[in-house]
N, CA, C and O of each residue as an XYZ file, in Angstrom:
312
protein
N       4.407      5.943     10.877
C       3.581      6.569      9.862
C       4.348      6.620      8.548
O       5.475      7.096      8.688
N       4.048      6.269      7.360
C       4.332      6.001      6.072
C       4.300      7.419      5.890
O       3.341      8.138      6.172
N       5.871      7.950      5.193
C       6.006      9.132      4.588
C       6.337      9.280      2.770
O       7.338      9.022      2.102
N       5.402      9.647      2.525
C       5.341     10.298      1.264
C       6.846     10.258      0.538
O       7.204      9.444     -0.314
N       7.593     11.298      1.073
C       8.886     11.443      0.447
C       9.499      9.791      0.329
O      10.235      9.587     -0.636
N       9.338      9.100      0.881
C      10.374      7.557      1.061
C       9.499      6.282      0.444
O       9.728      5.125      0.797
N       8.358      6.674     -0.625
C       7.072      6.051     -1.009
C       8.681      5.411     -2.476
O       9.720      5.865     -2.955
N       7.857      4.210     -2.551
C       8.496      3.227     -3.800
C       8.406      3.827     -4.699
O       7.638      4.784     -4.598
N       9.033      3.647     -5.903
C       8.575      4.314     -7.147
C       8.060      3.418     -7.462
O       7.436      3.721     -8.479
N       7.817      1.853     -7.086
C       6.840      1.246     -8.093
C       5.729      1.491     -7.795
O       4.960      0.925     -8.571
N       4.989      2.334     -6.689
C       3.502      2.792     -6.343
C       3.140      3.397     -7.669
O       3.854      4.098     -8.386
N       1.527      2.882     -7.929
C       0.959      3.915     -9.132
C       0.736      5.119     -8.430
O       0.805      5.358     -7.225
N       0.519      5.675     -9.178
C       0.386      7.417     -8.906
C      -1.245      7.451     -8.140
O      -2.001      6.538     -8.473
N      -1.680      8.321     -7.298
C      -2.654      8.119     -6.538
C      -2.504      8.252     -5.224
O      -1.356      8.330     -4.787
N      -3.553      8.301     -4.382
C      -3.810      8.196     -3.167
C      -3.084      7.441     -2.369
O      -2.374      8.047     -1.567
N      -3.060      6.357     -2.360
C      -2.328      5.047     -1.044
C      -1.132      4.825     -1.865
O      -1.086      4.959     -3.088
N       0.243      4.324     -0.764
C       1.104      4.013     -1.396
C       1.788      3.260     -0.212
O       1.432      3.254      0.966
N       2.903      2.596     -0.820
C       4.106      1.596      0.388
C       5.019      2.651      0.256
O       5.311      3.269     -0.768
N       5.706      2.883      2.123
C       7.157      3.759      1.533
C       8.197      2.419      2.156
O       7.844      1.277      2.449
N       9.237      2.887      2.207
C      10.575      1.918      2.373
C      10.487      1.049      4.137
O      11.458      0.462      4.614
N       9.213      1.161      4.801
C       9.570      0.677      6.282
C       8.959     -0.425      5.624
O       9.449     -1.312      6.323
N       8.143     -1.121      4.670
C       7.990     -2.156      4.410
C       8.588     -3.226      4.983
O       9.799     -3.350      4.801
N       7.912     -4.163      5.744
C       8.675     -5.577      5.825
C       8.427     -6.892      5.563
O       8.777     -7.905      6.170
N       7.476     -6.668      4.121
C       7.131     -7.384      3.368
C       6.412     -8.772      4.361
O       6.860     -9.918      4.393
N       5.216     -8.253      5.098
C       4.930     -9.458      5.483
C       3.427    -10.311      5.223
O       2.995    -11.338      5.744
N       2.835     -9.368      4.146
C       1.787     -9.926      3.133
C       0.482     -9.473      3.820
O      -0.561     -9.982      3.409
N       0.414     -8.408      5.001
C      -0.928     -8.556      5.100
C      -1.584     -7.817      3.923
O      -2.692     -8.191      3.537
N      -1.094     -7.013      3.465
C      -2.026     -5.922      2.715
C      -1.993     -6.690      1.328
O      -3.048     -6.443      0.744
N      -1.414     -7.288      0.795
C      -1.852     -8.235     -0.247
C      -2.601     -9.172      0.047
O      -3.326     -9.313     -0.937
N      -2.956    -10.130      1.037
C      -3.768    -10.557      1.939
C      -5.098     -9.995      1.728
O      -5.997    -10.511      1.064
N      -5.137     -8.806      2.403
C      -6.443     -7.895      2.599
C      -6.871     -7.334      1.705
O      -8.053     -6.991      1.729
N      -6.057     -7.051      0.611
C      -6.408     -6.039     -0.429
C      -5.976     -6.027     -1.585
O      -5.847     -5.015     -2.274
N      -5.632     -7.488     -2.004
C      -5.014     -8.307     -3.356
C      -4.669     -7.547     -4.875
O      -3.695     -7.405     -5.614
N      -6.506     -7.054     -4.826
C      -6.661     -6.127     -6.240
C      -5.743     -4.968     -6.640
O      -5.410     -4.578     -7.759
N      -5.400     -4.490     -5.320
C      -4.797     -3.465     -5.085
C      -3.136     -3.514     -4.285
O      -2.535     -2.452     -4.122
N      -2.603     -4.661     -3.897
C      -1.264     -4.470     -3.640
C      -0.775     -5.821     -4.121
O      -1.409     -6.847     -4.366
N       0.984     -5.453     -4.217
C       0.880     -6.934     -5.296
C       2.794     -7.035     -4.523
O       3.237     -6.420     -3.553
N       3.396     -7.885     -5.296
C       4.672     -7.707     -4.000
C       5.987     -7.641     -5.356
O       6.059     -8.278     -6.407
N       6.856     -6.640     -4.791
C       8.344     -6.479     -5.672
C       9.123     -7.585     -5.274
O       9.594     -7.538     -4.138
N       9.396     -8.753     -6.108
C      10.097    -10.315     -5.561
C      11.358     -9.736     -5.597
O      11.902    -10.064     -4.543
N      12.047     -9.103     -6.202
C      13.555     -8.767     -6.299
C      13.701     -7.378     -4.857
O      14.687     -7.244     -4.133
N      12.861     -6.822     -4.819
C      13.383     -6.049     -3.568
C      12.834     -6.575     -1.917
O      13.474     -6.220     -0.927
N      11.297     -7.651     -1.771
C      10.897     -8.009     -1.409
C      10.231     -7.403     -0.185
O      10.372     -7.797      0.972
N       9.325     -6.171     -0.694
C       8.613     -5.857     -0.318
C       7.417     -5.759     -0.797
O       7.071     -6.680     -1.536
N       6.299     -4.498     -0.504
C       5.214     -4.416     -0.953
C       4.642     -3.299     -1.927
O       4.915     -2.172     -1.514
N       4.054     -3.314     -2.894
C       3.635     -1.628     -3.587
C       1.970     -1.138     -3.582
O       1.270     -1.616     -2.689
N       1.546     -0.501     -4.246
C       0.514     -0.204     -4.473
C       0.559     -0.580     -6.117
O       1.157      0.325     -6.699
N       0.149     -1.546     -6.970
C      -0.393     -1.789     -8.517
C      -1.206     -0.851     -8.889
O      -0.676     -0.024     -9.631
N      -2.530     -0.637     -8.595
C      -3.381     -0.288     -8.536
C      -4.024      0.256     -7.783
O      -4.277     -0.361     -6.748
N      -4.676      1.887     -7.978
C      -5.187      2.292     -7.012
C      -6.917      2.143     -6.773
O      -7.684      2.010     -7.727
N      -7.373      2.190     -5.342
C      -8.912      1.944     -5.601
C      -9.795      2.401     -6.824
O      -9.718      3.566     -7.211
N     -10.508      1.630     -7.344
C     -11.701      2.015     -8.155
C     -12.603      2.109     -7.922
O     -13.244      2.712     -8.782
N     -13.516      1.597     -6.532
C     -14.546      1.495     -6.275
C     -14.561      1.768     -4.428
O     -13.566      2.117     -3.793
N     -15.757      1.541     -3.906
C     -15.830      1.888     -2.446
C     -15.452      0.376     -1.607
O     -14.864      0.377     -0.526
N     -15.666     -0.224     -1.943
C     -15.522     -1.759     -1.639
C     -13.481     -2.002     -1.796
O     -12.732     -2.459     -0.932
N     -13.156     -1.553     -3.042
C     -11.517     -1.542     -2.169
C     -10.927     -0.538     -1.399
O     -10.204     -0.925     -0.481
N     -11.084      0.782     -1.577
C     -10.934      1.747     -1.339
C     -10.997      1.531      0.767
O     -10.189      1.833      1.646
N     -12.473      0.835      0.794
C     -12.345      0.122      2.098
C     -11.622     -0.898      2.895
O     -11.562     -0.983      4.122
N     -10.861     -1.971      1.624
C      -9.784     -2.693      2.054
C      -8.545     -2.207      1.681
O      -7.503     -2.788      1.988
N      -8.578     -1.301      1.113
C      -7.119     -0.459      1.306
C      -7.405     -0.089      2.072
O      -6.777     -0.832      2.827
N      -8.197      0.903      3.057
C      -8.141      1.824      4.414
C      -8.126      0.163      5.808
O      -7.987      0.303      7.023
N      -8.265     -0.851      5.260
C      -7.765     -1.523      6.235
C      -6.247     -2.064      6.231
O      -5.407     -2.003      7.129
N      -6.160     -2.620      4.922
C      -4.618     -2.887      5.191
C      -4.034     -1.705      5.565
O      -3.633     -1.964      6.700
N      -3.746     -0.619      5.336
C      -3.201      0.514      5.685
C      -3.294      0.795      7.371
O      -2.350      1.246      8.020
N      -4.702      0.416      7.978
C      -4.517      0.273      9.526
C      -4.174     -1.086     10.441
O      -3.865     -1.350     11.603
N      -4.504     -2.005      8.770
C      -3.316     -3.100      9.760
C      -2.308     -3.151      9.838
O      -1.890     -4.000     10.626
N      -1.203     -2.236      9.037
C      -0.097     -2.529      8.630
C       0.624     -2.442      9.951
O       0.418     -1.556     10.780
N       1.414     -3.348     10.072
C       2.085     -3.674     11.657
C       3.569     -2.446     11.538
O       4.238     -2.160     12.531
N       3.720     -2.126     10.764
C       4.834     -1.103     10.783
C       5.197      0.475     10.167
O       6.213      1.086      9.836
N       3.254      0.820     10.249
C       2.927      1.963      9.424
C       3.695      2.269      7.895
O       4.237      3.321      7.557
N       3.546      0.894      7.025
C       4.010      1.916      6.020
C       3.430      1.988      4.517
O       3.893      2.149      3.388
N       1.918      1.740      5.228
C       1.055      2.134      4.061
C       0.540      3.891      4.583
O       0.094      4.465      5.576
N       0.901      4.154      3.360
C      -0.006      5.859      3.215
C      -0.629      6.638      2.355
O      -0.457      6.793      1.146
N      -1.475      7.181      3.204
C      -2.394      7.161      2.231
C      -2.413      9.053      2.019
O      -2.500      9.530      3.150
N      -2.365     10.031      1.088
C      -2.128     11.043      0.814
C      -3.052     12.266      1.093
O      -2.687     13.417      1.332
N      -4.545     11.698      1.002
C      -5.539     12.147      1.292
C      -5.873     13.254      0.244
O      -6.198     14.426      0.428
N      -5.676     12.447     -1.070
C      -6.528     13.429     -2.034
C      -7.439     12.668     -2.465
O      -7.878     13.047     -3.551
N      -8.084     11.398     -1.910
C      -8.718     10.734     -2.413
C      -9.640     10.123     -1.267
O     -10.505      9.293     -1.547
């Protein structure tokens, strides 16, 4: 489970975020492009952008349950 305290600082501020179990293996940029984008120098994953609409907001709540190593999370103020 993706913890808050260990979240990237490159996450925008918001709801969903990557913390450090990242292992950069592209599904959630894959699944949810608009919204996750990848740090090439640390080589993992962040949150760019957070949902705007119901249509990503829904492929963020999937990459986040595909993530093979829990470390998308999502905060639940949103």
């Amino acid at each position: 489970m993706a913890e808050l305290e260990d979240r990237y600082e490159d996450n925008v501020v918001g709801t969903f975020y990557v913390d450090d179990q990242c292992i950069d293996c592209d599904l959630c940029r894959e699944t949810a492009p608009d919204n996750f984008t990848r740090n090439e120098d640390g080589g993992y994953s962040y949150v760019y952008k957070q949902p705007e609409n119901d249509e990503e907001r829904a492929l963020s709540d999937e990459a986040m349950e595909g993530c093979p190593v829990e470390a998308i999370g999502n905060d639940g103020s949103g």
